[in-house]
C-alpha positions as CSV (number, residue, x, y, z in Angstrom):
1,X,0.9,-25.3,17.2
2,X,-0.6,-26.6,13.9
3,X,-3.2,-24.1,12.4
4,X,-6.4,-25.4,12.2
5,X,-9.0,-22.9,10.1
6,X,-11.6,-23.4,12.6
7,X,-9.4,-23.3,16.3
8,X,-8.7,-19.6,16.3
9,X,-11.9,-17.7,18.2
10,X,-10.1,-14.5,19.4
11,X,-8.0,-11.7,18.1
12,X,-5.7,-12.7,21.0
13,X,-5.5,-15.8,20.3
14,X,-4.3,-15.2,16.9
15,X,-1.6,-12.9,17.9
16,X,-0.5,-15.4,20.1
17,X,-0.2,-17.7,17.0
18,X,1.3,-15.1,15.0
19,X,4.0,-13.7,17.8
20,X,2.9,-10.3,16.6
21,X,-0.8,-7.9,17.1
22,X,-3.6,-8.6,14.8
23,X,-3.4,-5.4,12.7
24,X,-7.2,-4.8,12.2
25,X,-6.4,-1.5,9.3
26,X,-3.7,0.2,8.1
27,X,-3.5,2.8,6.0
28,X,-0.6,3.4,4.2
29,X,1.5,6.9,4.7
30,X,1.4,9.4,1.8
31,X,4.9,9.5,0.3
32,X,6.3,12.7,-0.2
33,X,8.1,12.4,-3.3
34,X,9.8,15.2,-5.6
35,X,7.6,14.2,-8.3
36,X,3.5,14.5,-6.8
37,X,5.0,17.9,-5.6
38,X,6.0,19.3,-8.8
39,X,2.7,17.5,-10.2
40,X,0.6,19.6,-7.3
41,X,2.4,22.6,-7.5
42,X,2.4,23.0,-11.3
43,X,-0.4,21.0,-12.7
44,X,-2.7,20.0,-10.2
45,X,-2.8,23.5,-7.9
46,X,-6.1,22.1,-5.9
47,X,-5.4,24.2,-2.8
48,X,-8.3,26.6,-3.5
49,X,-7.3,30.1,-1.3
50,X,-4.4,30.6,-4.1
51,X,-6.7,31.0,-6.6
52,X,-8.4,34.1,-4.7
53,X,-12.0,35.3,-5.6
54,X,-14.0,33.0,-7.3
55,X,-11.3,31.6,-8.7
56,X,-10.1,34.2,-10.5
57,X,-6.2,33.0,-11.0
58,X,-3.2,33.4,-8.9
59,X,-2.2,36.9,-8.1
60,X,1.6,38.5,-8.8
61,X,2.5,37.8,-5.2
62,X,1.1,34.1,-5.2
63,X,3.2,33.7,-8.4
64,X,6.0,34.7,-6.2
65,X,6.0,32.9,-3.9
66,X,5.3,29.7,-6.2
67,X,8.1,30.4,-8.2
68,X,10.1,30.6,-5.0
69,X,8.8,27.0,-4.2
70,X,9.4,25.7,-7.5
71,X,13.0,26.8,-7.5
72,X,13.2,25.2,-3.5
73,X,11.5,21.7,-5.6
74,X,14.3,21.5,-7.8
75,X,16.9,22.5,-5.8
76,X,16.4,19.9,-3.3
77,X,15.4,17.1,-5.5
78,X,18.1,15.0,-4.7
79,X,17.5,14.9,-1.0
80,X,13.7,14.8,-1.7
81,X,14.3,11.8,-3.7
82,X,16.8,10.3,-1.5
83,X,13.8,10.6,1.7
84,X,11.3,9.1,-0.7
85,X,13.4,6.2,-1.1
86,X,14.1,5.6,2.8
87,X,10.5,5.8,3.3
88,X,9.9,3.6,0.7
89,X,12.5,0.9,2.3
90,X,10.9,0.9,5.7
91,X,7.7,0.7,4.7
92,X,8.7,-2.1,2.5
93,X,10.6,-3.7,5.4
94,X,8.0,-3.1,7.8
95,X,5.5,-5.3,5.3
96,X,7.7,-7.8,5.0
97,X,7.6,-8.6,8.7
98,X,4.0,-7.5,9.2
99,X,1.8,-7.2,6.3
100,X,-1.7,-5.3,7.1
101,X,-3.8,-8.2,5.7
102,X,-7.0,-7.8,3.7
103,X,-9.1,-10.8,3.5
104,X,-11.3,-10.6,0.2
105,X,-14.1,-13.3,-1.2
106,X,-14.1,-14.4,-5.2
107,X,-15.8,-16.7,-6.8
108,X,-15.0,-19.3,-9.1
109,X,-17.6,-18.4,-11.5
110,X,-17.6,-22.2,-13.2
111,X,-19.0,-23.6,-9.8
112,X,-20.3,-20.9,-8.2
113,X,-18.0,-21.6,-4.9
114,X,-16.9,-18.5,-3.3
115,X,-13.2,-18.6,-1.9
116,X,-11.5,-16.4,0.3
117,X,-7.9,-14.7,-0.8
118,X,-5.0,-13.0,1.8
119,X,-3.9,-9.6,0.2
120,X,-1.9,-7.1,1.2
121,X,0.0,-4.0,-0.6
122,X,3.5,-3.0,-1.6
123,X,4.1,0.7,-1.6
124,X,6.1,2.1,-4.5
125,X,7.7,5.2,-6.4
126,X,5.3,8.0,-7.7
127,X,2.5,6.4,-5.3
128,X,2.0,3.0,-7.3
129,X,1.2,-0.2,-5.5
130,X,1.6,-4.0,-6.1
131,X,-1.3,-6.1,-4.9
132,X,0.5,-9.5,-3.5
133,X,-2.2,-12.0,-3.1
134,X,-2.4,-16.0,-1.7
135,X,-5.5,-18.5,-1.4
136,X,-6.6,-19.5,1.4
137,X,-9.4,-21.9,0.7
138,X,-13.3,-22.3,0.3
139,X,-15.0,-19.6,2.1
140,X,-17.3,-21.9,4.1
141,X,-13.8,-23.4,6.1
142,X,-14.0,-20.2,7.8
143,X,-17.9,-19.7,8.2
144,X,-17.8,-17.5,5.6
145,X,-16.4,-14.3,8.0
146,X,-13.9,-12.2,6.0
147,X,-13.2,-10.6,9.8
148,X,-12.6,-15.2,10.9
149,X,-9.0,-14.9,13.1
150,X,-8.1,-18.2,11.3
151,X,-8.4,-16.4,7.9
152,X,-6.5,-13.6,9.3
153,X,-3.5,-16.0,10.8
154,X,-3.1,-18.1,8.0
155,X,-3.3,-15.1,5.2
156,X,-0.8,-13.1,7.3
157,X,1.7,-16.3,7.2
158,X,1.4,-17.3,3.5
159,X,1.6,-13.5,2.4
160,X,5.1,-13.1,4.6
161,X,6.2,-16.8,2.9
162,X,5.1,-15.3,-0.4
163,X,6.6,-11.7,-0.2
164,X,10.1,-13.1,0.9
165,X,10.0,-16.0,-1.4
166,X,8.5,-14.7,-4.8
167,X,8.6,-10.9,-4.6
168,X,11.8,-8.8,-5.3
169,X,11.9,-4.9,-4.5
170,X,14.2,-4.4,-6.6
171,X,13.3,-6.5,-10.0
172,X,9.3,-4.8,-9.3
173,X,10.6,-1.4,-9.1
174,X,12.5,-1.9,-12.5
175,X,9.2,-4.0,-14.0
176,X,6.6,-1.3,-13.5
177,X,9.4,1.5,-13.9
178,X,9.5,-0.6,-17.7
179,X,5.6,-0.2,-17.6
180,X,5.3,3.4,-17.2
181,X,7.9,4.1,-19.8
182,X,5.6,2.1,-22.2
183,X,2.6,4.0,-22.1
């Protein structure tokens, strides 16, 4: 079936085109990572009971038993690490297949015509993301609905083509991994 932006009226008729369900929003699983629990165990303590009365500081015992975490951190980094990164390969793979799409509107502000774009989100180390993004036309062609099925259908189809064609897991770990060690 060729996709025509306007032909698509229902949700199920979009999954039908798409072989797969209409996913309407995702969110993302936090990532447990040796890293943001160091960061929230040392640096970034926010869980308020440990700080006692009015916020008076941690007492010997809470010390303690914080120590006794930090010590468990580091002693299991390596398998902490290792589960961060098996997370972060299914998720990856599960995008790849079935990207949650997110349709946004821009304009072109030289001729005031708005546009719509496909995006969708590739989870990374340390709780980065890469925004992958594809055109999908004038926003009128799809009566100006960011919820249109057709925009839906035909963002979730270029952003798999454009994930498998242009974006390597690999090479963008090492990129923004280059990034950070910049700044």
């Amino acid at each position: 079936m060729k996709l025509q932006k306007g032909n698509i009226k229902t949700t199920k008729q979009a999954e039908k085109v798409l072989g797969t369900k209409v996913i309407a929003k995702s969110v993302t699983p936090s990532i447990v990572s040796y890293e943001t629990l160091v960061e929230e165990f040392t640096n970034g303590l926010k869980f308020k009971p440990a700080f006692g009365v009015q916020g008076a500081g941690l007492n010997p015992n809470l010390k303690n038993h914080l120590s006794t975490l930090l010590n468990l951190l580091d002693k299991h980094k390596s398998a902490l690490d290792d589960i961060e990164d098996a997370t972060l390969n299914f998720l990856v793979a599960a995008i790849r297949e079935n990207p949650p799409v997110y349709i946004a509107r821009t304009k072109d502000i030289k001729t005031d015509i708005e546009y719509f774009i496909a995006k969708t989100f590739i989870p990374f180390k340390g709780g980065k993301k890469k925004e992958v993004k594809v055109y999908l036309g004038k926003a009128s062609e799809f009566n100006n609905d960011t919820k249109n099925n057709a925009a839906k259908v035909l963002g979730k189809k270029l952003l798999i083509k454009a994930i498998n064609e242009k974006f390597d897991y690999k090479l963008a770990v090492k990129a923004l991994n280059q990034k950070s060690d910049l700044k």
